[in-house]
N, C-alpha and C positions, 0 to 999 in steps of 0.2 A: 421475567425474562422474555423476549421479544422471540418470537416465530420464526424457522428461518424460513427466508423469500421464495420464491418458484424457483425450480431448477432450471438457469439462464442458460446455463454450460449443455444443457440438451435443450433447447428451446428452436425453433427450426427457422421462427420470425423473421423477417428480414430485416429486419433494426439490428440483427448483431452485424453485420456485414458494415461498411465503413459508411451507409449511411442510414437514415432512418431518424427516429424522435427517441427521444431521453425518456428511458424507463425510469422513475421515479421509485418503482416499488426494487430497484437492487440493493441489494447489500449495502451499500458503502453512501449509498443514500438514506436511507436508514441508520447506519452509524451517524451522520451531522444532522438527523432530525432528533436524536436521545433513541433510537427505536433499537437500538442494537447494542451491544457491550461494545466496547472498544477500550483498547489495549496502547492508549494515546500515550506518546513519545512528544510529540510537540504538535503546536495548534495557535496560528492568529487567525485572522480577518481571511486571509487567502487560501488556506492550505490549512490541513491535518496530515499530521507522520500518526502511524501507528505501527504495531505487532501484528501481524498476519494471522490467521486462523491457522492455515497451514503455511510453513517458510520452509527455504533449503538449507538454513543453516542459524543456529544462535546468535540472535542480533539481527535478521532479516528485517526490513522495514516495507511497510509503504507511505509513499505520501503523494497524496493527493487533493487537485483543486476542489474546492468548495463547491462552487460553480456548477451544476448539471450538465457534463460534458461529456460525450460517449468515447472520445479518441484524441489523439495528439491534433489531428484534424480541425478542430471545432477549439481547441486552446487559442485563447488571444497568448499574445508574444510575453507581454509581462504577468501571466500563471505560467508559462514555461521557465521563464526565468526565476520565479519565487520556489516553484518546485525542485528548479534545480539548485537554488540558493540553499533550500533545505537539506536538501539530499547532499549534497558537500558536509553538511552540519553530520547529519547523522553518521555519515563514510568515517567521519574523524571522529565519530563519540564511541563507534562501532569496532576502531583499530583501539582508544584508550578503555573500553571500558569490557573490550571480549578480548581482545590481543591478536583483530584479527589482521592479517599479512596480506590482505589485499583487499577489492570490493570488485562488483560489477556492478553497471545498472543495466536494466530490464524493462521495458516499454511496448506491449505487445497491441496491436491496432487490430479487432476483425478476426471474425472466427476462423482466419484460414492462416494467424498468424498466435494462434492458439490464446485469443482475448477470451476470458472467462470471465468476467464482473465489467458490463457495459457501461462502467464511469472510468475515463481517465486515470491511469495510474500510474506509478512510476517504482518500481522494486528497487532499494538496494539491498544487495545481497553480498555479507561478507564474505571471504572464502580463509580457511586458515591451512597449516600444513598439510594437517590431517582430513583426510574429504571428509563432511558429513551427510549423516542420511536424510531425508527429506523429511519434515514432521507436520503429520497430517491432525488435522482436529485437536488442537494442543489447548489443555483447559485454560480458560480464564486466567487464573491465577497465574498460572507459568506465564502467560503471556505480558501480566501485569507486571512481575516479576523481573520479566526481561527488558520490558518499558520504562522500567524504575533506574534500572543497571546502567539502562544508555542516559538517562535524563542528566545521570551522578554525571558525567563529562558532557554533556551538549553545553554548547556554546555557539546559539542562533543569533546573535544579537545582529 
């Protein structure tokens, strides 16, 4: 099992801020080099969905371009649009296959708009009647589990 990366989220660099060079060694760069487990929901040529380490709620996603990009900034226009192709896909596998009653999406740019993993990303996060708590450090497995759940109704074609 793969190390985890430098602590980004306190890191004081000026690369977190909205400009700067693509850390290579984050997180979510290391999941599409095999260096990380990931909790993959879907995946082509442009983009990976996965299950978050931590989410706000069962069926939480992200998906993100392949690409080495720090922020919505630095996205060419057709990864914004495959992200969001995706992210539709999962909003709908996320209401069939958790039963949840609505979604949001989540796109956070720059430490001051509370970015924590300096690659591009894009949350959807269901919401259902009932609030849920937030789940932090959530094993492997569960996550697998819950990636398998949404896979049963995805429909990215």
């Amino acid at each position: 099992q793969a190390q985890p990366g430098p602590d980004i989220a306190h890191d004081p660099s000026p690369d977190r801020g909205l400009e700067g060079r693509y850390d290579s060694r984050n997180p979510f760069a290391e999941m599409l080099r095999g260096e990380r487990e990931v909790a993959r929901i879907y995946e082509n040529a442009e983009v990976l969905a996965f299950v978050p380490l931590d989410f706000a709620a069962p069926g939480h996603a992200l998906v993100i371009p392949k690409r080495g990009v720090r922020n919505l900034l630095e996205m060419r226009p057709a990864e914004m649009a495959e992200v969001m192709r995706v992210a539709q896909c999962i909003a709908r596998a996320q209401v069939a296959a958790f039963g949840a009653t609505g979604f949001r999406l989540q796109q956070n740019n720059g430490t001051t708009s509370n970015q924590t993993v300096f690659h591009a990303h894009l949350h959807v996060i269901p919401s259902y009647p009932s609030p849920s708590e937030r789940q932090r450090d959530v094993p492997f497995a569960e996550r697998v589990a819950i990636a398998d759940r949404l896979k049963t109704k995805l429909d990215c074609r």
